[in-house]
C-alpha positions in Angstrom: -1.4 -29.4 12.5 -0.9 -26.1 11.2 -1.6 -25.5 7.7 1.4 -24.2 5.1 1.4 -21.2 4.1 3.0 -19.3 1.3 5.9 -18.1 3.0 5.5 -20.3 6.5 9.8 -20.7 7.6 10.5 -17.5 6.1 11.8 -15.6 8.8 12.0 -11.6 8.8 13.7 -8.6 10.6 11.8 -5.9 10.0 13.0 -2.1 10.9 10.1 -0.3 9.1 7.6 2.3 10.2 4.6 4.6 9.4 3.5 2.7 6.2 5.4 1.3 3.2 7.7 -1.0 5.0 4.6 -2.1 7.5 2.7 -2.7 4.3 5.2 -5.1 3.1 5.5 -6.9 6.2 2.3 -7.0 7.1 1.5 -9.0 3.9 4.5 -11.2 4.3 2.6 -12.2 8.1 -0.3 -12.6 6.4 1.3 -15.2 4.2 2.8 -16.6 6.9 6.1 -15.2 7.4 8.0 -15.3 11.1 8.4 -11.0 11.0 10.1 -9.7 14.4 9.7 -5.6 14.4 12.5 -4.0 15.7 11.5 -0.9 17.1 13.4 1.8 18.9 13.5 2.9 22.4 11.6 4.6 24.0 8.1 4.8 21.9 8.5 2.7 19.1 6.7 3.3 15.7 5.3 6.4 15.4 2.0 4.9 14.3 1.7 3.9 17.8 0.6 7.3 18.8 -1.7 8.1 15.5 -5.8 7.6 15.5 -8.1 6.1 16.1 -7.1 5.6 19.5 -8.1 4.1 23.2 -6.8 3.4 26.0 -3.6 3.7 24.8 -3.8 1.8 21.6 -3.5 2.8 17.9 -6.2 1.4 15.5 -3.7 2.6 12.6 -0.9 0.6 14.8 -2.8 -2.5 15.1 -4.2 -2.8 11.1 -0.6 -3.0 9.5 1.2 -4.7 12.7 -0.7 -7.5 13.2 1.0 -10.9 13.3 4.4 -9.7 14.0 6.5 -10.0 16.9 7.7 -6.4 19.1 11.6 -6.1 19.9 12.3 -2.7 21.4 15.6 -2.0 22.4 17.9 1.4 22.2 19.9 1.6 19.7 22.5 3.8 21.7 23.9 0.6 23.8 26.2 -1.4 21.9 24.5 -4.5 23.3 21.7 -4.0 21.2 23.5 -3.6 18.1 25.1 -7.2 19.2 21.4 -8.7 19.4 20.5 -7.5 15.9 23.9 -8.8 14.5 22.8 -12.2 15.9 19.2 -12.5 14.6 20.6 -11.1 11.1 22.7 -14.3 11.0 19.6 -16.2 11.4 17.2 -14.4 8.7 16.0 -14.4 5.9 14.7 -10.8 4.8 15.7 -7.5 6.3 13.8 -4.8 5.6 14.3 -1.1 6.7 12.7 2.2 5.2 15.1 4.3 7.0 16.0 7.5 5.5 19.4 6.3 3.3 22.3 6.1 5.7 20.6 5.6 9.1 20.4 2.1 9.4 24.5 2.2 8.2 24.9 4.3 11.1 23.6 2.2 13.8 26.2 -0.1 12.6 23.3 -2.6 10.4 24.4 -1.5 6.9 24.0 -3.4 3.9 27.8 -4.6 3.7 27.4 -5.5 7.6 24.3 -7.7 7.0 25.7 -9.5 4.2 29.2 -10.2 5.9 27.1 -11.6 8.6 24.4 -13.3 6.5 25.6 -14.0 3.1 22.0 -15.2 2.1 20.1 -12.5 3.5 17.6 -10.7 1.3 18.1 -6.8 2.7 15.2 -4.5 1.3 15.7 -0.5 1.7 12.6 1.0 1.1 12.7 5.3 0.7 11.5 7.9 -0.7 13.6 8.8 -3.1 16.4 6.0 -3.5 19.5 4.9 -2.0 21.1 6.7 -4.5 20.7 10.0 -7.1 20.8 13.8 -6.3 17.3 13.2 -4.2 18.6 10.4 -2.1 19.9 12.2 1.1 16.4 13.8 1.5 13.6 12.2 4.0 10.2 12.5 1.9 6.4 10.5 2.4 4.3 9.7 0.0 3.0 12.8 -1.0 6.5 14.0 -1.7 7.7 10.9 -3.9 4.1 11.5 -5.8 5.0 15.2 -6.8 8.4 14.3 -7.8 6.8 11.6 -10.2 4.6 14.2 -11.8 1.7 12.1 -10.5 0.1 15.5 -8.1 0.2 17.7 -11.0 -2.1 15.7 -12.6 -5.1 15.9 -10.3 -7.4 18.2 -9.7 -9.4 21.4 -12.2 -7.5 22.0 -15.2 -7.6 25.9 -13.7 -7.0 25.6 -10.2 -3.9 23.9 -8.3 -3.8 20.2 -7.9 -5.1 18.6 -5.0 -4.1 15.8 -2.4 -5.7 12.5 -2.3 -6.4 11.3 1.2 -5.7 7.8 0.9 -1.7 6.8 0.6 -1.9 5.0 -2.6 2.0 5.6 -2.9 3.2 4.6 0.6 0.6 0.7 -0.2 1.9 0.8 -3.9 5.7 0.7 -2.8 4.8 -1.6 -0.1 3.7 -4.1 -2.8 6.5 -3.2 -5.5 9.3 -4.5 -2.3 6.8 -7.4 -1.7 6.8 -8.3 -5.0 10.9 -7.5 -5.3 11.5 -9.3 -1.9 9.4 -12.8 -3.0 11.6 -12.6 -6.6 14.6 -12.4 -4.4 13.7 -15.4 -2.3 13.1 -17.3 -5.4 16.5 -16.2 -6.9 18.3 -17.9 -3.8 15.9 -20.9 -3.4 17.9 -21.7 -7.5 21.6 -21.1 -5.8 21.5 -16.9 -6.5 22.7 -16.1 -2.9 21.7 -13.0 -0.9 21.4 -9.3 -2.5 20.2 -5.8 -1.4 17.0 -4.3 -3.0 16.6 -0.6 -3.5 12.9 0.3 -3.5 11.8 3.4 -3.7 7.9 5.7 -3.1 9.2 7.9 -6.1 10.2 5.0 -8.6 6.9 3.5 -7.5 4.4 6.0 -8.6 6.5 6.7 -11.7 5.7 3.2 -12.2 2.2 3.8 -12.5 2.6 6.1 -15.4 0.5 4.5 -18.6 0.1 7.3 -21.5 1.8 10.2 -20.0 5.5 9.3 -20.4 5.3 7.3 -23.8 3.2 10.2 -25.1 5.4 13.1 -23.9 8.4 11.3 -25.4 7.0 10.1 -28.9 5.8 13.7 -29.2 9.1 15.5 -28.4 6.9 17.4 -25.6 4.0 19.0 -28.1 1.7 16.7 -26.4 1.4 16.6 -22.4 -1.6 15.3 -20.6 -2.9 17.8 -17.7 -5.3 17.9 -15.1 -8.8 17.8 -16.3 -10.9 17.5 -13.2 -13.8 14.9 -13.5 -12.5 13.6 -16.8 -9.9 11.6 -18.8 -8.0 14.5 -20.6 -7.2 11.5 -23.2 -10.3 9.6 -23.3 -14.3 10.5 -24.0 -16.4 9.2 -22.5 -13.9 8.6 -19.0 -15.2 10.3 -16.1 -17.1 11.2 -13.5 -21.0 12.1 -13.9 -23.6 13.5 -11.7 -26.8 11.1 -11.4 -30.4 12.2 -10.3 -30.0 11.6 -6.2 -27.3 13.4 -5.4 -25.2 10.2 -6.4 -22.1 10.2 -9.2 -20.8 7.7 -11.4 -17.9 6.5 -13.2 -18.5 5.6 -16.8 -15.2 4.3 -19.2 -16.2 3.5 -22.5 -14.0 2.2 -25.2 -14.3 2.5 -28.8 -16.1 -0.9 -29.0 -18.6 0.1 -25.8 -19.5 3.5 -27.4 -22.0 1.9 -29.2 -23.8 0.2 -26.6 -23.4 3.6 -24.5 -25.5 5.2 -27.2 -27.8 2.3 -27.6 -28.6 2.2 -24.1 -29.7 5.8 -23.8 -31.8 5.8 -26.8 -29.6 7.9 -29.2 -28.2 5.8 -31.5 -27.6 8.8 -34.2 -25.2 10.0 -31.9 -22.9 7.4 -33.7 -23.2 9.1 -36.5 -23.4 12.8 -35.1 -20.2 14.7 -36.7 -19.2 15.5 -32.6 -19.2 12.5 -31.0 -17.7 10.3 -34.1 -14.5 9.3 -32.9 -12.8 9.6 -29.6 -10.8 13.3 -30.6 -14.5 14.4 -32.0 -15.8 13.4 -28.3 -12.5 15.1 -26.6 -13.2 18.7 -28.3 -17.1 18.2 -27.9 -16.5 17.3 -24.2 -18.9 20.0 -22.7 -21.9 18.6 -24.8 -20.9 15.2 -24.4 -21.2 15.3 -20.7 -24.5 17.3 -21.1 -26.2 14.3 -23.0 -25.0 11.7 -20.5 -25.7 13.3 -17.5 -29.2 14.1 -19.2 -30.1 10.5 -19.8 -29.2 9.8 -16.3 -31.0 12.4 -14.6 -34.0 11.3 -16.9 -33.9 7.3 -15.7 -36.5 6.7 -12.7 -33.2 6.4 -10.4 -29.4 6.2 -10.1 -30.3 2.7 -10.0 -32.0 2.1 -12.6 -29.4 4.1 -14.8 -26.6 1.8 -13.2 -28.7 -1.1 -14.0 -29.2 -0.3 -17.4 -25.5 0.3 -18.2 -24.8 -2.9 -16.3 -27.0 -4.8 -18.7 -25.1 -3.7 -21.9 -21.9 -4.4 -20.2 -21.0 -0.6 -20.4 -17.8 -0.2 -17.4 -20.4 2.0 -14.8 -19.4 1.9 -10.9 -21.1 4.5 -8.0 -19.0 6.7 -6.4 -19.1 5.2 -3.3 -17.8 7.0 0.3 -15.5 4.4 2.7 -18.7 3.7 4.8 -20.7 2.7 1.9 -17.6 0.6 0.6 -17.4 -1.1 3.7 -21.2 -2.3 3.8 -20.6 -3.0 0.1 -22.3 -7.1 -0.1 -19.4 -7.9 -2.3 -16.9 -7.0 -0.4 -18.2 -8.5 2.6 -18.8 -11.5 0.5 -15.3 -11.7 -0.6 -13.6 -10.2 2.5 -12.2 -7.2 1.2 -13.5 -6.0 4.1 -12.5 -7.6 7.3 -13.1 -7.6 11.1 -10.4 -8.1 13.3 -10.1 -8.0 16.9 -8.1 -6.4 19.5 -6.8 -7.2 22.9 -7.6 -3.5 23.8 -9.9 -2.2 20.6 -12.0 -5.4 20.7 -13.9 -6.0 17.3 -13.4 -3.5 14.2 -12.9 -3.6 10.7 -9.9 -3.3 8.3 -8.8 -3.9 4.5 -8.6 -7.3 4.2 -6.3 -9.5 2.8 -5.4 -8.5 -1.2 -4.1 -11.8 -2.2 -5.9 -14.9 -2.4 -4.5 -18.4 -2.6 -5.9 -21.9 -3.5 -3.9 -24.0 -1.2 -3.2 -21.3 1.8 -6.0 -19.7 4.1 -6.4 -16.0 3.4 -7.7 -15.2 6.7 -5.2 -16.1 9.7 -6.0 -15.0 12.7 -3.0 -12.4 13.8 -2.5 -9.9 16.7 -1.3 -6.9 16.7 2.1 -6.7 19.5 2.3 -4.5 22.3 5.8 -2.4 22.7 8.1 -4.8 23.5 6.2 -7.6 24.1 8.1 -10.3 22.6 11.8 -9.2 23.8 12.1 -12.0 26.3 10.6 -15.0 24.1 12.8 -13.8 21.0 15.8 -13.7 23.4 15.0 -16.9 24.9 14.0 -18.8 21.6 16.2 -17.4 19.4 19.2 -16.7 21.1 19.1 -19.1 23.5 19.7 -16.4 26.4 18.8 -17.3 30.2 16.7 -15.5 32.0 19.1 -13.7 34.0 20.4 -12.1 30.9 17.1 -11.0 30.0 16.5 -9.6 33.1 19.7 -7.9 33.5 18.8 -6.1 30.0 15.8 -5.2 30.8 16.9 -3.3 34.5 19.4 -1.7 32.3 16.9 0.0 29.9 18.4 -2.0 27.1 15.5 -3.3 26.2 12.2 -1.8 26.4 8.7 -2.6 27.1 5.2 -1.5 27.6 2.5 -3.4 30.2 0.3 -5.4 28.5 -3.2 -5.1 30.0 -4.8 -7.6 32.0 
């Protein structure tokens, strides 16, 4: 008997690509959701083309599709459009992360979907919104993030902000329409009926905002954080220090941990040292401040032992680690943060694991990644209760779409 999971019956159309809307889903089929991916004649999702790749086969394809079912069909024959009607009469969740207007054009709008499926939970994810001055635009992540004010603030205070190289916007909205998508279902399961979800990469990272916006408001604009490279422009000591072996560290002390920060290194008259009194005192003595830290860790026998040290008097330290070292990290091995997975065509590699982490439901199912197209005739068949012949006679017209799945 298969085990229940969190969202086992919940079945899902799902008309995203690249990243946000994959990120949802692909949490949903880790829960245990029923996700068929739409995707569009002739090639797909982009990511199906995007590295690492072998033999034909996208690493980045395979980590955010993996336990959903492939649909391709083109969207130019009517027939198609017929297909999706059908299987939106029978879902739970749509989700798209078109840009505004295109799925409405292919004739699966909003007003559509709920006509046909009064219950249905429909999820537009964007990057800007399905509606304001911004909402015509296409945008990724990086574009939501400058529109947030979220790129202006990284980087040197005297050189031009730079671009992080993970997509922290792209997996932050996935997660906002997850969470949005799972309140929705829990608004019907009391009697609430169906309703449309606007999620968007630029309200997202707004989101994320903690000081910047209440500050610039309660201040009437005289006080605006900025970029200040390796450290917090609002918080001393909060930043990034160079060790003895090459290695760097981020320390975060709070009033109460200052203390212990000072104990630790053997200067406890910096508490009472006219600089470092209070946290503005430490702000305008930055410079020096960073100049005693990164001297008591340069003066410790090893990174390690400076680590350890700060560990010990429960003062927040972490290394800066690299992905690689991340990955061989023991505790995320030990608490499967990091994962390996395996492909019919990559064989064994390693991915995020799962974020979420039930009592009752297994937080490691065993899911594959679909080929293009694969599923068309079992979805048809078990879904739709079409014959063969139909299939078929789709399939010789190019209606629907599929790759050969290697031996």
């Amino acid at each position: 008997m298969t085990p229940k999971q969190i969202l086992s019956n919940i079945k899902v159309l799902d008309f995203t690509h690249a990243l946000a809307g994959p990120t949802t889903t692909r949490l949903m089929a880790e829960m245990g959701a029923d996700i068929i991916k739409v995707e569009l004649a002739p090639r797909g999702d982009m990511t199906r083309a995007m590295a690492y790749y072998k033999n034909g086969r996208s690493a980045y394809f395979v980590q955010q599709n993996r336990g959903k079912k492939s649909l391709c069909v083109d969207m130019r024959q009517p027939e198609s459009v017929e297909i999706l009607k059908k299987l939106i009469a029978q879902s739970d969740v749509l989700l798209e992360n078109y840009t505004p207007g295109v799925i409405a054009d292919m004739g699966l709008g909003w007003e559509v979907a709920h006509e046909i499926n009064p219950d249905l939970i429909y999820c537009s994810i964007s990057a800007f919104g399905q509606t304001g001055p911004l909402s015509h635009l296409p945008g990724f992540d990086y574009m939501g993030q400058a529109y947030a004010g979220v790129t202006s603030l990284m980087g040197e205070a005297d050189d031009a902000p730079v671009m992080p190289t993970i997509s922290m916007g792209d997996v932050n909205t996935g997660v906002h329409a997850l969470a949005a998508i799972n309140g929705a279902l829990f608004y019907r399961s009391q009697g609430g009926g169906g309703q449309r979800i606007d999620c968007s990469l630029l309200d997202s990272y707004f989101h994320c905002h903690d000081l910047n916006i209440q500050l610039y408001s309660n201040t009437d604009g005289e006080k605006q954080l900025t970029r200040n490279g390796r450290h917090h422009p609002a918080v001393a000591p909060d930043g990034i220090y160079r060790g003895r072996d090459s290695c760097m560290f981020v320390i975060a002390v709070t009033v109460n941990q200052w203390q212990a920060l000072c104990q630790t290194m053997g200067r406890p008259e910096l508490l009472e040292d006219p600089r470092f009194k209070s946290n503005a005192d430490r702000l305008t003595n930055i410079d020096e401040l960073i100049e005693v830290i990164e001297g008591w860790i340069t003066s410790m026998p090893s990174d390690d032992a400076a680590r350890e040290a700060l560990e010990a008097a429960r003062v927040p330290v972490a290394p800066v680690l690299s992905p690689g070292e991340a990955m061989r990290h023991p505790h995320h091995i030990e608490r499967g943060t990091i994962r390996t997975i395996s492909d019919r065509v990559l064989g064994d590699f390693q991915v995020p694991g799962m974020p979420f982490r039930f009592s009752e439901c297994s937080d490691s199912l065993n899911l594959e990644a679909p080929f293009l197209g694969e599923h068309n005739a079992s979805i048809l068949r078990e879904r739709l209760a079409m014959s063969e012949e139909e299939i078929n006679e789709l399939s010789e017209r190019q209606i629907l779409i599929e790759e050969a799945i290697p031996a």
